[in-house]
C-alpha positions as CSV (number, residue, x, y, z in Angstrom):
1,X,93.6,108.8,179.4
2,X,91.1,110.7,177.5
3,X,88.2,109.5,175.0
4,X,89.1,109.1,171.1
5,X,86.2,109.4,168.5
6,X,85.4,106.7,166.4
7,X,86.8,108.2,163.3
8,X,90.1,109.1,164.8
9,X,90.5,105.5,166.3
10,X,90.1,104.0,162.6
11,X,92.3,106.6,161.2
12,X,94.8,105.8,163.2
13,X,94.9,102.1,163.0
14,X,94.7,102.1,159.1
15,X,97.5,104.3,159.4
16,X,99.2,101.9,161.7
17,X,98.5,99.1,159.4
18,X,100.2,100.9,156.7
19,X,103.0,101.7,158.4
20,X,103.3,97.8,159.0
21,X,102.5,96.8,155.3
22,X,105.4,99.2,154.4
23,X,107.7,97.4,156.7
24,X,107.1,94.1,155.7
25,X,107.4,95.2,152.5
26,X,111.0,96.6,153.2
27,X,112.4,93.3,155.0
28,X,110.4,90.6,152.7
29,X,108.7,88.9,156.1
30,X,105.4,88.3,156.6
31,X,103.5,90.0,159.5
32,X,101.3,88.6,161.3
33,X,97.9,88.6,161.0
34,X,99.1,88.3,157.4
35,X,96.0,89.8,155.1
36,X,98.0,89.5,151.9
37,X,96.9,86.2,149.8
38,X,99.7,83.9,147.8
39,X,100.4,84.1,144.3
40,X,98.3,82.0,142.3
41,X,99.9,78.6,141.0
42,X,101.5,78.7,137.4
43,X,102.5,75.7,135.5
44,X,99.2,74.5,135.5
45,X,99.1,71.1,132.9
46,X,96.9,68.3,132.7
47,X,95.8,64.9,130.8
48,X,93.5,62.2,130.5
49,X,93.9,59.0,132.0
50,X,91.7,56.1,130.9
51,X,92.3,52.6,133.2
52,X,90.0,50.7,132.0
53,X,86.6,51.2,134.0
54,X,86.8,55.2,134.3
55,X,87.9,58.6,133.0
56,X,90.4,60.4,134.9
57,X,92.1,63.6,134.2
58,X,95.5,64.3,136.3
59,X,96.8,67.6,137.2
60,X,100.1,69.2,137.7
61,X,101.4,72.4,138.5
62,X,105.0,73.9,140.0
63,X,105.9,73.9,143.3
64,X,105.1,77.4,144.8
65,X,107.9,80.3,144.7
66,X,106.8,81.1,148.4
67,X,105.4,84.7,147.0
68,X,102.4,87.0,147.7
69,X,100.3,89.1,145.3
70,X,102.7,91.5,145.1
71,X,105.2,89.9,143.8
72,X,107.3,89.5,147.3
73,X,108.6,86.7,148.0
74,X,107.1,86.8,151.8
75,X,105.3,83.5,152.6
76,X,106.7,81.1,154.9
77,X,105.2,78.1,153.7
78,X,102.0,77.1,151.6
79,X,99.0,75.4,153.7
80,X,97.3,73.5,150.6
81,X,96.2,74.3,147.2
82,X,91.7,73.9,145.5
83,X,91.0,72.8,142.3
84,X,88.4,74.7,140.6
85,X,86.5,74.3,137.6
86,X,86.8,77.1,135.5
87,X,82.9,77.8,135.6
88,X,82.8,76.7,138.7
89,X,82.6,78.4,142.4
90,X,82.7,75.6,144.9
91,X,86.3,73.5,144.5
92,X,86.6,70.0,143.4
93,X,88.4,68.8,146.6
94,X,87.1,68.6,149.8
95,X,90.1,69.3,151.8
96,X,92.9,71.3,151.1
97,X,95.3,69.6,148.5
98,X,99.0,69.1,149.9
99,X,101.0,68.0,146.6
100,X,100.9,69.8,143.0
101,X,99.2,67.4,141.6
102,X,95.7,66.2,142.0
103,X,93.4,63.3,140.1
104,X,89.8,64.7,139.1
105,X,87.7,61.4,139.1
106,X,84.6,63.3,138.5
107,X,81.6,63.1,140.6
108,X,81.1,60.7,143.1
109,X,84.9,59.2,141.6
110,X,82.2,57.5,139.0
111,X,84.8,58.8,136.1
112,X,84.1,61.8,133.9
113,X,82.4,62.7,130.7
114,X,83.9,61.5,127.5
115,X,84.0,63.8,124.9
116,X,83.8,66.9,127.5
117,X,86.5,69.4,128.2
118,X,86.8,70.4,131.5
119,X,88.5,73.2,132.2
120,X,90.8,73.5,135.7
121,X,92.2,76.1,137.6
122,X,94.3,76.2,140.6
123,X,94.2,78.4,144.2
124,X,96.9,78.5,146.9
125,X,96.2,79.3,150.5
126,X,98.6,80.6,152.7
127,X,99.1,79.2,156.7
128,X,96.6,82.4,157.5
129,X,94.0,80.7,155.0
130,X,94.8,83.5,152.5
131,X,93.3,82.5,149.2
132,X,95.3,83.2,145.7
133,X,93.6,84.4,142.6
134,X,92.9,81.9,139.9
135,X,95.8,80.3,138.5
136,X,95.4,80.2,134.4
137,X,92.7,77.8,133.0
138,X,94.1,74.8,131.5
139,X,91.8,72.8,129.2
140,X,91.8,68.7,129.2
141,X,89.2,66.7,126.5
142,X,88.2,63.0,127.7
143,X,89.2,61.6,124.3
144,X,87.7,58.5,123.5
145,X,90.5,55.7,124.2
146,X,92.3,54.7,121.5
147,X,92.7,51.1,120.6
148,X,96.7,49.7,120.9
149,X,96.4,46.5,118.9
150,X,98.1,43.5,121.0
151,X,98.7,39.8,119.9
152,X,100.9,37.4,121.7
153,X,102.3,34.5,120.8
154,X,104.1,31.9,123.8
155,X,105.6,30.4,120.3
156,X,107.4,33.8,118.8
157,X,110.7,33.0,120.4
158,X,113.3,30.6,122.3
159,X,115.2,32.7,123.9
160,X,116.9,35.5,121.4
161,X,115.9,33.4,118.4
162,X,112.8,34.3,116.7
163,X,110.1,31.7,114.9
164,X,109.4,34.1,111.0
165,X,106.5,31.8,110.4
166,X,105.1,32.6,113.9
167,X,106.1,36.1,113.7
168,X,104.8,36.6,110.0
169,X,101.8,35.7,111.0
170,X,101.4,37.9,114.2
171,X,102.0,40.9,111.9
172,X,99.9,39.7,108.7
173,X,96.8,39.2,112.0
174,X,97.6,42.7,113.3
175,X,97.9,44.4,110.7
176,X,94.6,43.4,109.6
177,X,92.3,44.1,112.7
178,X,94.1,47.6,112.6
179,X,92.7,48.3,109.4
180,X,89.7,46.7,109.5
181,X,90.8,44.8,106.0
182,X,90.1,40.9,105.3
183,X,93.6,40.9,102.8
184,X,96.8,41.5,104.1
185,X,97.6,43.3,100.5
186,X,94.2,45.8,101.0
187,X,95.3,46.4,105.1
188,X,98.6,47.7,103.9
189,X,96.9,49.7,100.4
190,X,94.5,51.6,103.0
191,X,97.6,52.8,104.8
192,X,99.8,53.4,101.8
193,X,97.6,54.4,98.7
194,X,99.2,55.6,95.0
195,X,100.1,58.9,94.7
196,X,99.1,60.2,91.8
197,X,98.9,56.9,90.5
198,X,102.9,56.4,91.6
199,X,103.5,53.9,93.9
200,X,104.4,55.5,97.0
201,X,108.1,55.7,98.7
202,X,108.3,54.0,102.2
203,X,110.6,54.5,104.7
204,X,111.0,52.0,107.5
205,X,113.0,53.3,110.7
206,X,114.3,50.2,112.9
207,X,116.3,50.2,116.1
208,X,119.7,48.4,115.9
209,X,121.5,49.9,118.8
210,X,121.5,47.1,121.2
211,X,122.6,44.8,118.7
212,X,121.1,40.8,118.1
213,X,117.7,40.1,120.6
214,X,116.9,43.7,121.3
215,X,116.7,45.4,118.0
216,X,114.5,45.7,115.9
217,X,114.1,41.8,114.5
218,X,114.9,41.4,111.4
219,X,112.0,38.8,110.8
220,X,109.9,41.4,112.0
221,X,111.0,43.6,108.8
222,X,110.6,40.6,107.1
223,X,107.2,40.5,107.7
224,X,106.1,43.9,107.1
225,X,108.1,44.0,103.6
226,X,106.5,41.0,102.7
227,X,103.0,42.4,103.6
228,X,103.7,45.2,101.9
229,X,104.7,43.5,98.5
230,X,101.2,42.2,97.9
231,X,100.2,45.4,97.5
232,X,98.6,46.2,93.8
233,X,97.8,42.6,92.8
234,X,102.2,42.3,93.9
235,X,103.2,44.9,91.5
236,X,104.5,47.0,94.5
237,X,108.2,47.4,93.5
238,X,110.0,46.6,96.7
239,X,112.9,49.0,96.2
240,X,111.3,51.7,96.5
241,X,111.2,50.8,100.7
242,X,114.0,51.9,102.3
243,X,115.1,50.1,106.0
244,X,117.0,52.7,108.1
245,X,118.9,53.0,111.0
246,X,121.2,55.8,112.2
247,X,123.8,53.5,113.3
248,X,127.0,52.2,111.8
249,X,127.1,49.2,109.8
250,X,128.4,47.6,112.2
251,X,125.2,47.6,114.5
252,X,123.3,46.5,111.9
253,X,125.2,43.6,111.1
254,X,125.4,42.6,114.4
255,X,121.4,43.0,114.6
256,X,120.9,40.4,111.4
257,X,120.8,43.3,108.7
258,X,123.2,43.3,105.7
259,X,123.4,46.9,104.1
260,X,122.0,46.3,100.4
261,X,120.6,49.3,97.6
262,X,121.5,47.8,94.2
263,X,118.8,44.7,94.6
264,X,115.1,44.4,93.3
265,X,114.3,44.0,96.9
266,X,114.0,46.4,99.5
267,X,116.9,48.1,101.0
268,X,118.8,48.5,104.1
269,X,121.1,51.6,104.7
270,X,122.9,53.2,107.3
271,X,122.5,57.5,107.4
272,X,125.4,57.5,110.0
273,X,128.0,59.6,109.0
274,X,127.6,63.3,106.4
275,X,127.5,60.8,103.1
276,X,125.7,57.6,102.2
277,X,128.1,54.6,100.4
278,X,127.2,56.9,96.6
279,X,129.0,59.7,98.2
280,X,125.5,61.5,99.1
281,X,124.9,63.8,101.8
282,X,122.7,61.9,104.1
283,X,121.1,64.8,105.7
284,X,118.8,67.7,104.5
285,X,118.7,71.5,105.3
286,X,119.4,72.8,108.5
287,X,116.5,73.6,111.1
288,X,116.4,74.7,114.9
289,X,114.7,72.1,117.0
290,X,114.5,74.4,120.2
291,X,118.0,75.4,120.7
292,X,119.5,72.6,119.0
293,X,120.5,72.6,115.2
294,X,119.7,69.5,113.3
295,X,119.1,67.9,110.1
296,X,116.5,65.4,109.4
297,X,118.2,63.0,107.3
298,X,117.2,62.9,103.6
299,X,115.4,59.3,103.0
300,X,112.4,60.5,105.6
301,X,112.6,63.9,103.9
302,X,111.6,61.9,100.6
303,X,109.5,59.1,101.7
304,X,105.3,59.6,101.1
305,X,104.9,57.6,104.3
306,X,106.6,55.9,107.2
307,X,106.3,53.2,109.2
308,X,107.9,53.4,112.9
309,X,109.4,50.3,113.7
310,X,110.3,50.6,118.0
311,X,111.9,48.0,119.7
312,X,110.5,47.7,123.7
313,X,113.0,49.3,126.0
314,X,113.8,50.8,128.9
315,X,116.7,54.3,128.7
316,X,119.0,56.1,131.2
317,X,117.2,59.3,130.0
318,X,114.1,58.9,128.5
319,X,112.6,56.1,130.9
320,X,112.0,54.6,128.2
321,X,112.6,54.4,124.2
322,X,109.7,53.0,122.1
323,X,107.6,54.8,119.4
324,X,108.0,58.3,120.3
325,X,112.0,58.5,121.0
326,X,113.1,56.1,118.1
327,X,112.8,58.9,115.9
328,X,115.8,60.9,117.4
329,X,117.4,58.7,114.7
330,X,116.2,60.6,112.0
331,X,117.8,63.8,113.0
332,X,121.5,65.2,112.5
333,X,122.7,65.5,116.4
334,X,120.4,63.2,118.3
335,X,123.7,63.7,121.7
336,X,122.5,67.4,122.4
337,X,118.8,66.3,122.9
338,X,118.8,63.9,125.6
339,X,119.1,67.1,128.1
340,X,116.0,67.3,130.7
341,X,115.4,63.5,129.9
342,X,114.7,64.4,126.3
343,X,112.5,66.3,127.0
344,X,110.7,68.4,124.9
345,X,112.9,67.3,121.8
346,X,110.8,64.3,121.7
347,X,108.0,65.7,121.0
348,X,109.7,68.5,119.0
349,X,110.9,65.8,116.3
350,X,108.2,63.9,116.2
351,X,106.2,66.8,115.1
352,X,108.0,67.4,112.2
353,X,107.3,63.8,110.3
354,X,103.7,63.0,112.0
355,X,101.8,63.0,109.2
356,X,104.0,60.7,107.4
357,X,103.8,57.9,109.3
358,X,100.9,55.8,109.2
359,X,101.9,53.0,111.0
360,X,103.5,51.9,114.0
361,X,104.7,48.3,114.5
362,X,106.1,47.8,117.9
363,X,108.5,45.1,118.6
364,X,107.7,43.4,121.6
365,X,109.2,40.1,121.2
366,X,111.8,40.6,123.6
367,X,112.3,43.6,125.6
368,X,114.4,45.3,128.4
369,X,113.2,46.6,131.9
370,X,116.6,47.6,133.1
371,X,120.0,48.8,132.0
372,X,118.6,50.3,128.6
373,X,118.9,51.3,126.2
374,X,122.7,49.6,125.0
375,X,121.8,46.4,126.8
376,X,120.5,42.6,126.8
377,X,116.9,41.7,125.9
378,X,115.9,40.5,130.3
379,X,112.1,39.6,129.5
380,X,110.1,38.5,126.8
381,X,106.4,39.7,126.1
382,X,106.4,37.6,123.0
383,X,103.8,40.4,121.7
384,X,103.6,42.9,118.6
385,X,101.9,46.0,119.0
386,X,100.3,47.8,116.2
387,X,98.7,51.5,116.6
388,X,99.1,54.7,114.9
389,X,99.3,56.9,118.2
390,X,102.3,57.1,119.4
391,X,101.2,58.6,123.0
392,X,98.7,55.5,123.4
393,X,101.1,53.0,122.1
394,X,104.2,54.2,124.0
395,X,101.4,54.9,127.3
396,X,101.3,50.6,126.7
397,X,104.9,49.9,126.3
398,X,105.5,51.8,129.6
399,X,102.7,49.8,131.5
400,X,104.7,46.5,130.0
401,X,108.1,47.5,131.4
402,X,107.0,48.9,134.3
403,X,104.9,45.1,135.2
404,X,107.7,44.0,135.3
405,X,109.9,46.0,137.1
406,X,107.3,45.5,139.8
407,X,107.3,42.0,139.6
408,X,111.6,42.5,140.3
409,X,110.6,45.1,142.8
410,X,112.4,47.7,141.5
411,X,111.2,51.5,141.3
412,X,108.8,52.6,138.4
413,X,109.1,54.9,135.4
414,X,106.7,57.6,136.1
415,X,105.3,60.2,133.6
416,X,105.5,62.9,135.1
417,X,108.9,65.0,136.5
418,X,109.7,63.3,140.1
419,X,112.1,63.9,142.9
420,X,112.7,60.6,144.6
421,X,115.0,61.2,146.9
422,X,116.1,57.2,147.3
423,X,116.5,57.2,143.5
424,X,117.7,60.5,142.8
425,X,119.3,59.6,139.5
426,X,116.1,57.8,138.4
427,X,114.9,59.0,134.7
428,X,111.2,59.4,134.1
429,X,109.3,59.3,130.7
430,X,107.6,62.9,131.0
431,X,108.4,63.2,127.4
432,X,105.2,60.5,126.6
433,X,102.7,63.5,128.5
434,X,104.5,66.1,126.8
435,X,104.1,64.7,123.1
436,X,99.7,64.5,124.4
437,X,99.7,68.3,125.8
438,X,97.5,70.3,123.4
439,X,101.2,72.1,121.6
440,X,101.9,69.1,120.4
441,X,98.8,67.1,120.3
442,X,100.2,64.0,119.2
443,X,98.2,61.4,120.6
444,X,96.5,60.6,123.6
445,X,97.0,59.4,126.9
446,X,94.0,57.1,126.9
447,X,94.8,53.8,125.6
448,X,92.9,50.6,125.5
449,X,94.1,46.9,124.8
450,X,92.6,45.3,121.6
451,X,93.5,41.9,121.7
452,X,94.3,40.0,118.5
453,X,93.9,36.1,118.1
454,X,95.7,34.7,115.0
């Protein structure tokens, strides 16, 4: 066989090894030594987690499509993914990450920076250690935590039935450490000043679906309206709060509410149904909530301010239904949201009233770990939570059901989307991390427990 030059020796094999790239082009496999790199990740989210003696951020990103930089779907399977900083050129990790999800606890796992964004990105490597480009920077701020005000009372209940004195008292207490206020009647004027020298309108959303022990308590309204009457030396005219629920009468009477409007005292109504009991249309104009058409119903529409009023449960497609979800009954067609476990309509209809509501009550009397949300009250925190972040608030109602689910040894709600292949029918409460992603920006993740003493 004779000699070849140099040159003619690497002409040839670069032609060769386009011939090859052609073909593996045409039948979609790879070939092997395979110099083509992965895709680079997409999906790329991420948010703060704050348990109590660190800062954490959690990242998530889809499962890989299995394609190469050109577009072809070609790898066989994907060896491991690095986290990057966005300004950084060594990875976080220190092997090669084998899930799409990864916890940054910052150096030496001493927690990160509060205050500080910290900007992630994501690489892929193929099983011939190809390395993808840069998946998109995604941003995540350590927020400070924000305080979920707690107090507990053993006394609260006996069984379903509720002490008012005991209760009154929790919410007068909380109430106050949430504002900082020595009065209950100057706690409750910081959150609902005149408006141009008017006394405001207040709308109070409740939760009656489950009926008597897992609704909202009626002595827990009780206790709020009361507060709030002591407002302006007790000139505050009490009719001009208005105690919802989007349920038939016949929930609410069954949850201890009797439907009332013609009273000097506050009022309880029903927007179930196109007309109120005057013959009014309920609802106001028609908007698109994703791809859904709704209505949010009139009385929020004309409120100055709201007060969210959750009862502590668990849901068949939510996880679970506390601050954030009780608000899918303010809207028109609440059936065609709970697609995807709710998920983004959450977030979608909370966004619409946010800056109306300046206080969230949460009643965590008695609660429900399973079978939610239509079901019986099966544990009983005794506690009242008052915030005015939802995220934090419904990040604390999750940690409470999911204790005790534990301590029944069943499966936990997670926050994030989750195949479980034992519980494949198990819902999950990625609608509270949606609500804290920086499009919605409702609250935050970060949560810590203040707790009251009365």
């Amino acid at each position: 066989m004779g000699k070849i030059s140099r040159r003619k020796f690497l002409i040839s094999s670069a032609k060769n090894a386009a011939c090859l790239g052609v073909m593996a082009g045409c039948n979609n496999q790879t070939i092997h030594p395979d110099i083509r790199p992965p895709s680079a990740p997409v999906g790329l989210f991420g948010y703060s987690i704050y348990d109590g003696s660190k800062k954490k951020v959690e990242i998530e990103w889809a499962i890989h499509d299995l394609s190469d930089n050109t577009g072809i779907v070609s790898e066989k399977e994907i060896k491991g993914y690095n986290i990057y900083y966005e300004d950084n050129k060594k990875p976080i990790n220190t092997i090669l990450i084998k899930e799409t999800n990864y916890v940054d606890e910052g150096p030496d796992g001493i927690g990160l920076e509060e205050g500080k964004t910290y900007k992630y990105q994501v690489t892929a490597f193929d099983q011939d250690n190809n390395e993808s480009e840069r998946s998109e920077s995604y941003p995540v701020k350590i927020s400070r935590p924000v305080p979920v005000y707690e107090v507990s009372d053993d006394n609260a209940c006996t069984g379903i039935k509720l002490n008012a004195y005991i209760v009154q008292s929790m919410v007068d207490r909380a109430v106050k450490v949430f504002t900082g206020k020595e009065s209950v009647s100057e706690a409750y004027e910081s959150l609902f000043p005149r408006i141009k020298d008017k006394y405001p309108k207040i709308a109070v959303k409740i939760n009656c679906l489950a009926g008597k022990g897992l609704c909202t308590h009626p002595e827990v309204i009780e206790a709020i309206t009361k507060g709030l009457g002591k407002m302006f030396n007790s000139k505050y005219p009490l009719q001009n709060i208005t105690v919802f629920d989007d349920r038939r009468e016949g929930h609410l009477n069954s949850a201890g509410y009797k439907l009332k409007t013609d009273t000097d005292d506050y009022h309880v109504v029903t927007v179930y149904g196109e007309k109120n009991a005057n013959g009014e249309s309920n609802w106001g104009k028609e908007v698109m909530i994703c791809d859904t058409s709704q209505r949010f119903c009139r009385i929020v529409e004309e409120a100055d301010y709201i007060i969210n009023v959750p009862v502590l449960k668990d849901h068949s497609s939510a996880g679970i239904t506390f601050a954030l979800k009780n608000f899918f009954g303010i809207i028109s067609d609440p059936v065609s949201m709970h697609r995807e476990m709710c998920d983004p309509y959450i977030s979608e209809v909370y966004k619409y009233v946010v800056k109306k509501v300046k206080l969230i009550i949460g009643d965590a009397i008695l609660g429900a770990f399973k079978g939610g949300p239509s079901t019986n009250a099966s544990f009983d925190p005794k506690k009242i939570l008052v915030c005015n972040d939802p995220v934090a608030i419904d990040m604390r109602a999750l940690r409470l059901i999911n204790n005790e689910r534990q301590s029944q040894s069943k499966p936990l709600f997670e926050i994030k989307v989750k195949v479980d292949e034992q519980f494949p029918n198990r819902s999950d409460a990625r609608h509270i991390i949606t609500s804290s992603i920086s499009k919605y920006n409702l609250g935050t993740t970060n949560y810590k427990i203040v707790e009251v003493t009365i």
